[in-house]
C-alpha atoms as one frame of an Amber mdcrd trajectory, in Angstrom:
protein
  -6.682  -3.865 -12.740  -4.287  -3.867  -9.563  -5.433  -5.737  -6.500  -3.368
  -4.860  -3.596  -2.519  -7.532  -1.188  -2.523  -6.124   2.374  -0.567  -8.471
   3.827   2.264  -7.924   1.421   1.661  -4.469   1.613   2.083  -4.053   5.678
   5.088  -6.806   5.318   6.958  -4.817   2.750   6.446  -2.022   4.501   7.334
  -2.867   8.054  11.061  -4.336   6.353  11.601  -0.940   5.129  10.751   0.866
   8.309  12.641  -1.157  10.212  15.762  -2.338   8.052  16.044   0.464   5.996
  15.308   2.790   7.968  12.431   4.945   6.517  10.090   6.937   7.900   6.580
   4.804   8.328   5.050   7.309   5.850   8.114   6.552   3.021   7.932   2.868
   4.036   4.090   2.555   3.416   4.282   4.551   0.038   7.614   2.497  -1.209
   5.425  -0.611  -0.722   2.353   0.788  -2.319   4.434   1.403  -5.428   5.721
  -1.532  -5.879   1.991  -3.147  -6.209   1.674  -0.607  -8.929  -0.197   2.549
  -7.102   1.266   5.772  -7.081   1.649   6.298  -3.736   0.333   5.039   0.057
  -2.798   7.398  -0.336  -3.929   5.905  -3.668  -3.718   2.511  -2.063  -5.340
   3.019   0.509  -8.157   5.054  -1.319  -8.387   2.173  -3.414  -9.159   0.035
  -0.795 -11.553   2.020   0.432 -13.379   2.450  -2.665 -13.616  -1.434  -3.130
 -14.934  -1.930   0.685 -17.629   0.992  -0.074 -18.721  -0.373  -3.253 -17.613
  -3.665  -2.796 -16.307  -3.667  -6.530 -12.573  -2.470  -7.637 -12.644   1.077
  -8.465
């Protein structure tokens, strides 16, 4: 089961906005993969699946 870590996730994702240059949308979904998820939208849909059920999806 992944369990994303926000704070690493909005970290990770700021440093490649901001160093590297990338769009906030690349930036977000580079960080999301490397916690494992496809892409920014699975992540967050995750999260929002745990906070509605309050039980990873």
């Amino acid at each position: 089961m992944i369990v994303p870590d926000i704070d690493w996730f909005e970290e990770r994702a700021a440093i490649a906005e901001h160093d590297g240059g990338l769009s906030r949308c690349a930036a977000e979904d580079l960080a999301a993969q490397a916690q494992g998820f496809s892409n920014a939208d699975a992540y967050w849909q995750w999260l929002a699946d745990y906070v509605v059920t309050r039980k990873p999806p």
